[in-house]
C-alpha positions in Angstrom: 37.5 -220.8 -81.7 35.7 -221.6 -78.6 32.3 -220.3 -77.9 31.5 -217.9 -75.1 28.9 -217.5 -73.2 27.8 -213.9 -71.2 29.6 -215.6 -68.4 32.8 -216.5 -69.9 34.2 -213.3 -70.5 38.2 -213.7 -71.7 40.1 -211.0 -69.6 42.9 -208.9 -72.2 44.3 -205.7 -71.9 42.0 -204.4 -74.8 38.2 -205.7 -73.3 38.7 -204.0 -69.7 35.5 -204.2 -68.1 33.6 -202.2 -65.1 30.1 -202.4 -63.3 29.3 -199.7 -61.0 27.1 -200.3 -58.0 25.4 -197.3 -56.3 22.4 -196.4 -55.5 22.6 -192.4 -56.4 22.3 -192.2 -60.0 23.6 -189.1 -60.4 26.8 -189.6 -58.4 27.0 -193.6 -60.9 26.9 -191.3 -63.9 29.3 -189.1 -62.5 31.8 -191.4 -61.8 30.8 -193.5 -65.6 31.6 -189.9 -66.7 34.9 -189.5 -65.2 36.2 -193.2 -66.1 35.3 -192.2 -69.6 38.0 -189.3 -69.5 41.1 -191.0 -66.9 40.3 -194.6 -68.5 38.9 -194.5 -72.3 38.7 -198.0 -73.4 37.1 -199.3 -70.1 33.8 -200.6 -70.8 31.2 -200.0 -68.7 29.2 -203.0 -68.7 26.7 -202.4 -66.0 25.1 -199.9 -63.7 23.5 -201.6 -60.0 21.3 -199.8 -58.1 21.5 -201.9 -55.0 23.3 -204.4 -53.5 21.3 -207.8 -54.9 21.6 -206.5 -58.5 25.0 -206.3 -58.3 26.3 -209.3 -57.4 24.1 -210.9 -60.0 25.4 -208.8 -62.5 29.2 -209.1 -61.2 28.1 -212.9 -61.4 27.2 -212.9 -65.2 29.1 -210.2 -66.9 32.4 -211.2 -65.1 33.6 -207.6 -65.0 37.1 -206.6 -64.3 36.6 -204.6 -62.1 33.8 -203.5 -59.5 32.9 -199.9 -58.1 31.4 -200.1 -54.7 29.2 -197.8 -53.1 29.8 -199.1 -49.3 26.0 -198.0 -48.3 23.6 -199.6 -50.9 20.1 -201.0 -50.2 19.6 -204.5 -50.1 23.1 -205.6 -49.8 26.1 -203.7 -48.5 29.2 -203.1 -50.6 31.2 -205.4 -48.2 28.4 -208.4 -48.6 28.9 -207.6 -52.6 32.8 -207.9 -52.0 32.5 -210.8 -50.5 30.2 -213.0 -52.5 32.9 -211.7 -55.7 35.5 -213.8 -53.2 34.2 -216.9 -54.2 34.1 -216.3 -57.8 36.7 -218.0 -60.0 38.2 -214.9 -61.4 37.1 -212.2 -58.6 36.9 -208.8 -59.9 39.7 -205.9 -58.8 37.7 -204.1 -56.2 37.3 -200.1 -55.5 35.3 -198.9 -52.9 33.6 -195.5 -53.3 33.3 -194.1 -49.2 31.9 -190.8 -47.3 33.9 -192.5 -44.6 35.7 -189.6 -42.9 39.8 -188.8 -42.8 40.3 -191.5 -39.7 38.4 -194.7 -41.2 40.5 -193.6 -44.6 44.0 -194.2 -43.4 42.2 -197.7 -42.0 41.2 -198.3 -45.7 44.7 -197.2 -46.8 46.6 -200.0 -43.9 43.9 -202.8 -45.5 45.9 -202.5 -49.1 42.6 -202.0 -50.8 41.7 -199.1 -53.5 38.8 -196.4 -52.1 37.7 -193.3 -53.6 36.1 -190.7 -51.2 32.9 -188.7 -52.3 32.6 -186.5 -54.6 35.1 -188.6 -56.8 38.4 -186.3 -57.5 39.6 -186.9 -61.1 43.3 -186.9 -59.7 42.5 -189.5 -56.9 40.8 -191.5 -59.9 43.5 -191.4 -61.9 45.7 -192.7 -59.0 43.3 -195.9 -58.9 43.1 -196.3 -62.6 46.9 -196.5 -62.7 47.3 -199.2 -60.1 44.1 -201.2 -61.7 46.0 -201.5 -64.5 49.2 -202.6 -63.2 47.2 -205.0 -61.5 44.9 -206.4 -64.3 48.0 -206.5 -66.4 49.7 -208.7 -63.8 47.0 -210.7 -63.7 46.3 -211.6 -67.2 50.3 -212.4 -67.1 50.0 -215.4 -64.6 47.6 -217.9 -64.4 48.3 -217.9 -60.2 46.7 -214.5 -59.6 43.1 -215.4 -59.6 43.5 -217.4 -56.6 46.1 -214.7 -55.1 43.0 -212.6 -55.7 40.7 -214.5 -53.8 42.9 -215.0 -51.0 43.8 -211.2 -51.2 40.5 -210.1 -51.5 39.5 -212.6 -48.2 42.0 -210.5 -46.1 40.8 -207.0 -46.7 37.2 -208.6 -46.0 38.0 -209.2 -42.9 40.3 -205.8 -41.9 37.4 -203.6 -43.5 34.8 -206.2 -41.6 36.6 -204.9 -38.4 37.2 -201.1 -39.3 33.6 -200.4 -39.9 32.5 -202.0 -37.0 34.7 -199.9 -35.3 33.4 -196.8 -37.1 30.3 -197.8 -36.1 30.9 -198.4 -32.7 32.7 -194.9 -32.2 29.9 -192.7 -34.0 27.6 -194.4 -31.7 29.2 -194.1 -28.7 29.6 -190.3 -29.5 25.8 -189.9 -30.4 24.8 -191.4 -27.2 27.2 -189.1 -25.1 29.4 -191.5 -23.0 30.4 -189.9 -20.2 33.4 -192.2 -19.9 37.0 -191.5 -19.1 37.7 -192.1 -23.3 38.8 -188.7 -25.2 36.8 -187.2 -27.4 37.5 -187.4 -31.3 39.0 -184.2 -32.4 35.6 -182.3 -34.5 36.1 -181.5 -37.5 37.7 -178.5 -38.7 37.1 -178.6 -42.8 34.5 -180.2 -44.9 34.5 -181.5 -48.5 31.9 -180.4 -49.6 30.6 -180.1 -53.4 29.0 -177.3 -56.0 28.7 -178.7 -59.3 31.1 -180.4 -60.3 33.6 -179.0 -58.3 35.0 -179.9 -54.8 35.7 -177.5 -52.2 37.2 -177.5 -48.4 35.2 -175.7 -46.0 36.4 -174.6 -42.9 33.4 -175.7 -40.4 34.0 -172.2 -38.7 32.5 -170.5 -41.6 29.5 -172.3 -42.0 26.4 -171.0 -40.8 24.4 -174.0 -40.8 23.3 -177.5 -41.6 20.4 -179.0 -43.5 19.5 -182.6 -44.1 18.1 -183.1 -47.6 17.8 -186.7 -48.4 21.3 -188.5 -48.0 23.0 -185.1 -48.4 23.7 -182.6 -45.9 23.5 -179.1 -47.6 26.1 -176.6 -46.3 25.1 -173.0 -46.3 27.9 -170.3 -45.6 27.5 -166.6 -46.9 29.2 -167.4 -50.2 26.2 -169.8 -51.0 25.0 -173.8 -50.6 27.3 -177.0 -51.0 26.5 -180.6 -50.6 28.2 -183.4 -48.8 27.1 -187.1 -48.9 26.1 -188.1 -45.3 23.3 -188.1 -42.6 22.7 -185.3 -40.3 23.0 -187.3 -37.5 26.7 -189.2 -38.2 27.9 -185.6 -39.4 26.6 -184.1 -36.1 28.7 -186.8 -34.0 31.7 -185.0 -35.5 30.9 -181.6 -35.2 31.8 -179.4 -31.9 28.9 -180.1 -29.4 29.8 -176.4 -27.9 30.0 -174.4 -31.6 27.2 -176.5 -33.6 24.0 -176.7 -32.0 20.6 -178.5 -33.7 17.5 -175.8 -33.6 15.2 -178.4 -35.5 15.0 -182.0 -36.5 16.7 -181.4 -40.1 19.0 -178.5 -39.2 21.8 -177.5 -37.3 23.3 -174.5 -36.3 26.5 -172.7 -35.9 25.8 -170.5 -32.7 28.9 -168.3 -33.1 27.1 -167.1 -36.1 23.4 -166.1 -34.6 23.2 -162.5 -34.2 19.7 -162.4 -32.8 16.4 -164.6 -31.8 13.3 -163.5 -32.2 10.0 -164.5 -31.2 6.7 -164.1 -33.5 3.4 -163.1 -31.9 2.3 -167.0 -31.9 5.2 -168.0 -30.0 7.3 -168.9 -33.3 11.2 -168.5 -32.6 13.3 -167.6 -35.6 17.3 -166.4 -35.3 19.0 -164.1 -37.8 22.2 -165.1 -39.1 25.3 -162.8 -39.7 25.6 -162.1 -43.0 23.0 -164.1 -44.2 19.5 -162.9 -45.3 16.9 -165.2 -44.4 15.7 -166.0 -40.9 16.4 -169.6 -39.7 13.2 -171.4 -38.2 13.9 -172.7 -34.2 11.4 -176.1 -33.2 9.6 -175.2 -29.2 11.8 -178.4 -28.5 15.5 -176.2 -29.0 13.8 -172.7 -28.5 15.0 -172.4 -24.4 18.4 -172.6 -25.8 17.9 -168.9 -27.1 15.7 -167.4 -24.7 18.6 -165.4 -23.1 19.8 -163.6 -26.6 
């Protein structure tokens, strides 16, 4: 029997293989967790923190198949996907997104597998099912490698152009173009995490924003949930008129204020329907309540 190196991994049906790239580890282990229940016999092989690691690791360990985070340090999930293109047998590729609902049904038309965050066990199971069909059709013909790579070139270059166009948009809203373009419908519900369940929130019934790290925490009078993004590319797709920002890491929902006060050393705080702590204002948003 022939020898085999850590790089010359033999692809069957029974030594399925995975790495996971992403930079959170408790959203990795999360997802290593729910692979173990929808998909018991993959192997996961490796665990990359950023960008670099990962396609050295995709690179020796030859994995099956490679989870993405698109937003890594060091190297993007796209720059990963693309240096897998030129290997001889690339891996199957799944991207895990926050991308919103309108850059998903872009990600659908590229023919590529995504999993929004937090990971939904059915939506997993969706991917695992065509992974397999897939894997199984490759190790059935000795053409699908380069099908792959030739595949794999293609959604490159249609995810190269959606996100530029994501990026473009959010931009364009954050800087407040006063242009003849319509405005992107805001958002009416949220996906939003407690534990390890997923939840849609209507945005009407939260009463404010937070920025916590890479998270956003949600607070509505039921209690806190998390969703993975910035303040800032959240705020681009909130409604300017209902959601207003009373400090650097928070925004408010101002049909939800019931009152502003002001402390004797000029410190504004509002009170919050329903809700009962106070909510601090910065002296750079505080005119916006002087009238209440």
């Amino acid at each position: 029997m022939k020898n085999q190196t850590p790089g010359d991994v033999t692809r069957t049906r029974d030594t399925l293989s995975a790495l996971i790239a992403e930079d959170e580890p408790l959203i990795a282990a999360a997802l290593a967790r729910e692979l173990a229940a929808v998909w018991p016999e993959l192997r996961i092989v490796a665990t990359a923190g950023n960008g670099h690691d990962a396609i050295e690791q995709i690179g020796k360990l030859q994995p099956d198949v490679a989870f993405l985070d698109i937003a890594m340090p060091g190297a993007t999930g796209l720059d990963v996907a693309r240096a897998c293109a030129n290997l001889a047998a690339p891996p199957q590729i799944v991207f895990v997104t926050a991308y919103d609902a309108y850059a998903l049904e872009a990600f659908e038309a590229a023919a590529i597998d995504y999993l929004l965050k937090p990971v939904e066990t059915a939506r997993l199971a969706r991917t695992v099912e065509r992974l397999r069909a897939r894997l199984a059709r490759s190790a059935a013909s000795d053409t699908e490698a380069p099908q792959m790579q030739a595949d794999l070139q293609r959604v490159l270059r249609q995810l190269e152009a959606i996100t530029q166009d994501v990026r473009e948009a959010r931009a364009g809203a954050l800087a407040g173009k006063a242009d003849d373009t319509p405005r992107a419908t805001p958002l009416r519900y949220l996906r939003a995490s407690s534990g390890n369940d997923v939840r849609m929130v209507p945005v009407e019934d939260v009463l404010y924003f937070e920025a916590a790290d890479k998270y956003v925490v949600v607070t509505t009078r039921s209690g806190e949930l998390l969703i993975r993004t910035s303040l800032r590319e959240l705020c681009a797709q909130l409604d300017p008129e209902r959601f207003w920002q009373v400090h650097r890491g928070t925004v408010v929902n101002v049909d939800q204020v019931e009152s502003a006060s002001v402390s004797a050393i000029g410190k504004m705080t509002l009170q919050l329907r329903g809700h009962a702590g106070a909510l601090a204002v910065s002296r750079q948003y505080a005119h916006l309540f002087r009238q209440m």
